[in-house]
N, C-alpha and C positions, 0 to 999 in steps of 0.2 A: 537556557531561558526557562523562568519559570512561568506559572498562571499568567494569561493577560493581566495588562493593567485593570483593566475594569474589576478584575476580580481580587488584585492585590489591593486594593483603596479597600475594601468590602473586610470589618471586622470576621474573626474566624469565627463565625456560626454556626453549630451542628443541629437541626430539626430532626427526630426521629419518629417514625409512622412505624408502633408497633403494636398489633394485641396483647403482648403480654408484658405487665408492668413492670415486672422484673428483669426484664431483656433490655425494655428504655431503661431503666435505673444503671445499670450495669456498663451499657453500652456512655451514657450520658456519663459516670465516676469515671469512664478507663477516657474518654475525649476532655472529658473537665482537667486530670493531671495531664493532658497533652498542649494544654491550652487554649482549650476551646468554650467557647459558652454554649449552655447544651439547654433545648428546650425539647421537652416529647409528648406527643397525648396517641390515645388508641383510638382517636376518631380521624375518618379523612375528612370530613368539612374541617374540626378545627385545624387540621393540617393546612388545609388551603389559606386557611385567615393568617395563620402564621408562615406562609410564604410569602402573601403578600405585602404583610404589617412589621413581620420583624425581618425579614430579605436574610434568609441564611445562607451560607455560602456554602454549607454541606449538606445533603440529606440523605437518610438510608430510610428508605424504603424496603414493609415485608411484605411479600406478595401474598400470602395465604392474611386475608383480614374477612371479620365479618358482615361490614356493609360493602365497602367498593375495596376488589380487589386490587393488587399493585401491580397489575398491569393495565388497568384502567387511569390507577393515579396517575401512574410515567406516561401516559398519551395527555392527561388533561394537563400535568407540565407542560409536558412538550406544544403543546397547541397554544399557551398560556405565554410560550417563548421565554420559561427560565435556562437560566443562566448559572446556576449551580452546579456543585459536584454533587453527582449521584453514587449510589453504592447501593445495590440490591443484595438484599437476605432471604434467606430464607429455611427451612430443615428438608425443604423437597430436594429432588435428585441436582445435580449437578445442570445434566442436561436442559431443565426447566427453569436453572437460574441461569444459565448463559441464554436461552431463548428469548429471557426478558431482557435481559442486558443488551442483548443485540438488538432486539425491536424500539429499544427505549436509545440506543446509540443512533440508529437508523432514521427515527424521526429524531434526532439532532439536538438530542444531550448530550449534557458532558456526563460521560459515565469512567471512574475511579475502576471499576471492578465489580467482581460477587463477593457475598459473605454467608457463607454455607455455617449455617448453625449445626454444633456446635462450634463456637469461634475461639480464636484467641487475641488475648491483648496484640500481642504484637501482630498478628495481618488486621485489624481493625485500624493501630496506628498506621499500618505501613498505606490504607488504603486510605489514611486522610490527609496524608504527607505525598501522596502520588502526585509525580508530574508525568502526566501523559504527553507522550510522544507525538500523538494524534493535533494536540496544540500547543507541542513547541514551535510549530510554523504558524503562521495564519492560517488561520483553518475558513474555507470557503463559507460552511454555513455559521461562522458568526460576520459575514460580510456582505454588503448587499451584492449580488450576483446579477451583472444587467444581460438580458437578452443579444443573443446575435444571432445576424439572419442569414439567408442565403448568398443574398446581395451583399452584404460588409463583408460575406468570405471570399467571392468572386473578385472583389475589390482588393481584399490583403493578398490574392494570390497573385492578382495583375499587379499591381504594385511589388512584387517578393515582400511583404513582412514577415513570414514567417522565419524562424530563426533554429534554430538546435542546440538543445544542450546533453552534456553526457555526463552519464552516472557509471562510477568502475565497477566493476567484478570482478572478483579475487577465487583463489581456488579456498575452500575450506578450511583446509589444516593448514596449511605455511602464509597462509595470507597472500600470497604472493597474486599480483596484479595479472591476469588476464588477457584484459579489455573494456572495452565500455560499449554501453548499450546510447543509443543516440534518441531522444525523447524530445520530439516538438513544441516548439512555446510558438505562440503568436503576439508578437509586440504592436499593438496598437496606439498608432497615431496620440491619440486621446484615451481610452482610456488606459494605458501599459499593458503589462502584462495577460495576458488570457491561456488559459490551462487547458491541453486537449480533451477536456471531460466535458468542455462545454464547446468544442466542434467539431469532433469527429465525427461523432453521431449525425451531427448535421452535414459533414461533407459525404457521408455514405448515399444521405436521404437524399439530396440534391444536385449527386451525378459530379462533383466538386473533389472525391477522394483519388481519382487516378491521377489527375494535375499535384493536388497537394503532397502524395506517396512518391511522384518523380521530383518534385522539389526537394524535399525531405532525403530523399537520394542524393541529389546532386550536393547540397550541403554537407552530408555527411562522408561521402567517397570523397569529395574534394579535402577536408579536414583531416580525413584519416590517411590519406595518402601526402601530406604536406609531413607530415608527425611521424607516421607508425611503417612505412611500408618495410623499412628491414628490419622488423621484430615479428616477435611472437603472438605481437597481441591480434584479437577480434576483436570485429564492430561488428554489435547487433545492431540490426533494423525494424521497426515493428510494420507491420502491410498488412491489412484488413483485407482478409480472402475476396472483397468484391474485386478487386483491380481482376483479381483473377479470369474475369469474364474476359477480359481483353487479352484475346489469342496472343498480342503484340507484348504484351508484357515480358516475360523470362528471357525474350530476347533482348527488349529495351536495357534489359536491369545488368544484361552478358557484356553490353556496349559500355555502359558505364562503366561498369568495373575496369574494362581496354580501356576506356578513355583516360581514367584515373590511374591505371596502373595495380589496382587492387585487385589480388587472385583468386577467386571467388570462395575459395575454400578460409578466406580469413573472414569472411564474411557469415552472418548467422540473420538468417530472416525469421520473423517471431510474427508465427499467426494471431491473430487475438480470436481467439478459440470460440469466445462469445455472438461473435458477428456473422451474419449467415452466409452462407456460400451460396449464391446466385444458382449456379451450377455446378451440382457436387461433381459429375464422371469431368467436364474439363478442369476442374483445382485440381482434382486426383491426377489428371494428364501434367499439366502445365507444373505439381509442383515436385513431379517426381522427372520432370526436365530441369527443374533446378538443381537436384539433387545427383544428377547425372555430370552437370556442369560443372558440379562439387559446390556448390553451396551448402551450408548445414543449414536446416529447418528446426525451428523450435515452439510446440504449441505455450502458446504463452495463457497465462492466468489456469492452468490447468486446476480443473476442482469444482470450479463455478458456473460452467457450462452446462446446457441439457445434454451434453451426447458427447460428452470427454472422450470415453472409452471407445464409442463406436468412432471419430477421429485417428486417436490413438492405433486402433485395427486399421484403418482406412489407410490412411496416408503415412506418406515415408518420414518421419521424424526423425532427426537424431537427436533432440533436446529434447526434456521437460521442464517446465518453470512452475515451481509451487504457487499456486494464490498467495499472493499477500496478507489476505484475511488470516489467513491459517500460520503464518509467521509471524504476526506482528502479536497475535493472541499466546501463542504460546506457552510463554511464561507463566498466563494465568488460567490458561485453559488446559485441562485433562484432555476434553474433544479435540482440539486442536493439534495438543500434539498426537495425537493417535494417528491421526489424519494425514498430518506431518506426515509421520513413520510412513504409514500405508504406503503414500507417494512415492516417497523414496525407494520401500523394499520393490514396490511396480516397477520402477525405473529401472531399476537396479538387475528384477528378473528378466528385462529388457534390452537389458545391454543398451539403456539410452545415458548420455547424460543429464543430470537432475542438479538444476538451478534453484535455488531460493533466495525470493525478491522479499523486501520489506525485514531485513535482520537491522532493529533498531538497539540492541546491545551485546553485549559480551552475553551473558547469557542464553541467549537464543542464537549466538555464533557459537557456541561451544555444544550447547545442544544438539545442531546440526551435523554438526562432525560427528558424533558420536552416531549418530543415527547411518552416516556414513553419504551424507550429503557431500557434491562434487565443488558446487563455485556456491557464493553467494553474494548479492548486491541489498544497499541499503541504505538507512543514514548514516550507519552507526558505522560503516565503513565509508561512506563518502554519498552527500546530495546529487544530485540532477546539478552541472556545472555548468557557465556557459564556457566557448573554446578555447579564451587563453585561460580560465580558471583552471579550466581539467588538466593544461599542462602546466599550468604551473603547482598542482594537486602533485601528480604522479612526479614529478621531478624531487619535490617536496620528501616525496617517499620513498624514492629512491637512497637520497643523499643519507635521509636517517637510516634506513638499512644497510645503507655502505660503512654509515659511521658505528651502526653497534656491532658491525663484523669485523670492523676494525679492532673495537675495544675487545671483542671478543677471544681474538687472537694474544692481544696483549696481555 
């Protein structure tokens, strides 16, 4: 899928915001043979008149300018609620054009990329021809986003709306399937679908996440044990260290598993490393009784936390999972992959295994490997499924690897 529709109706426009006339000129010949109409001035007012008046559907943006900088510009966009493709430039370091990029992504543009001067044709084209991954789905903030409270959660939980879907893991280098990781949806009545970004937070605050994390269990040990019990594969779980207050838990989570028939050790529980721990010395008890029981532990979002490391020392892990941010950029980030490595080489002097969430192509699957990355999960290897989607996914992928081994022989 390419640009939303809104964007594809939208003739191909490129505005540029630059001080130096010769960089518009230049930049404005190499998008004019690419097929674009190209308009530029070295002023940010008339920048603004001509976002309003001619609606472009591309802008680059130089952050170093002599009245309003272009980190000023990209906030008065963004408050402005365009809708374009961004591309920031600039001759400063590296580091200072992904910090605008990311603050200018953050208040909720669409941002193409950087363009580190000196440039070339071809990543200039490549960054006006981008389709970002970020919106080949619906992306939330081009959508209106309604509030929910404590009470509509109380209610989706007495009711059971809550639902599970699963996204696979593969190992690195052979691809070969794993398991899958189990990832909460909430199906509402009215309004469909709702993404745990907009209730977890809220079931933490509201005393509502210990109900929803044994739900979230039962659905997923129940599905994994109908499907997978004499295989190799795991199911991850993610559980917000609050449950962890609850003495009652690691046994609750021991029963279920006997219930379902599931051995704990196929089982992988994924902290979300962000969320505060009630009570650090009982987690450190309660989660190193999991680990006794054989369950593997995995701090999940590892990167983004205030106190990664001091975690990582603390508690008994056997996993690490890379931020998302840090693999989805990649490709077009220096820093990112640094970051990447870093992770991995920690893991590794760790003797943990090291997962990477968000590998949206080939590229960034192959980068991994090399780095000496263990599993990876993503789009690019397969979405967030609902139950009969996921098997019927992995059967799907199966039969083709049976089939090119066949051929392979012949």
């Amino acid at each position: 899928m390419g640009a939303p529709d809104y964007l594809e109706d939208l003739p191909r426009r490129l505005l540029v915001l630059d001080d130096d006339v010769s960089v518009n000129a230049t930049i404005c010949a190499i998008a004019s043979r690419a097929g674009f109409e190209t308009r530029s001035t070295t002023n940010a007012e008339e920048f603004f008149q001509l976002v309003a008046g001619w609606r472009p559907s591309h802008m680059i943006v130089d952050l170093v300018m002599p009245d309003v900088d272009g980190v000023e510009t990209l906030h008065r966009l963004a408050v402005s609620g365009s809708q374009g493709t961004i591309i920031v430039t600039s001759g400063l370091g590296g580091r200072v054009l992904e910090a605008a990029s990311r603050a200018a992504e953050e208040n909720g543009l669409r941002v193409s990329g950087v363009l580190p001067k000196p440039f070339t044709p071809t990543r200039l084209r490549s960054l006006l021809f981008q389709e970002m991954s970020q919106f080949k789905q619906a992306s939330p903030g081009l959508q209106e986003v309604l509030p929910v409270s404590a009470d509509m959660l109380a209610t989706a939980l007495a009711q059971k709306q809550l639902s599970v879907h699963f996204q696979p893991k593969i190992v690195c280098t052979t691809q070969q399937v794993v398991g899958f990781e189990s990832l909460v949806r909430w199906q509402h009545p009215e309004r469909g679908m709702i993404f745990p970004d907009q209730f977890i937070a809220l079931a933490e605050q509201s005393g509502h996440i210990a109900e929803l994390t044994r739900q979230v269990f039962d659905l997923s040990l129940a599905w994994f044990a109908d499907n997978f019990l004499d295989t190799d594969l795991k199911l991850s779980i993610n559980m917000s260290p609050i449950v962890l207050a609850d003495a009652q838990f690691p046994a609750w989570v021991q029963q279920a598993c006997d219930h379902y028939g599931v051995a704990p050790n196929q089982v992988t529980l994924e902290i979300t490393e962000t969320s505060s721990m009630e009570n650090p010395v009982a987690a450190l008890e309660y989660l190193t009784q999991f680990r006794i029981k054989g369950f593997h532990l995995s701090i999940d979002d590892f990167g983004v936390g205030y106190s990664s490391l001091v975690q990582l020392a603390r508690l008994p892990f056997s996993e690490m999972k890379i931020d998302k941010m840090f693999v989805m950029s990649a490709s077009a980030s220096i820093e990112s992959q640094k970051i990447a490595a870093a992770v991995i080489g920690l893991a590794r002097a760790l003797d943990l295994n090291v997962t990477a969430e968000g590998v949206e192509d080939d590229w960034t699957l192959q980068f991994l490997c090399d780095l000496g990355c263990i599993h990876a999960q993503g789009y690019f290897i397969g979405r967030p499924m609902p139950p009969d989607a996921a098997l019927q996914w992995i059967h799907s992928r199966k039969s083709r690897q049976e089939a090119l081994s066949e051929a392979q022989k012949s």
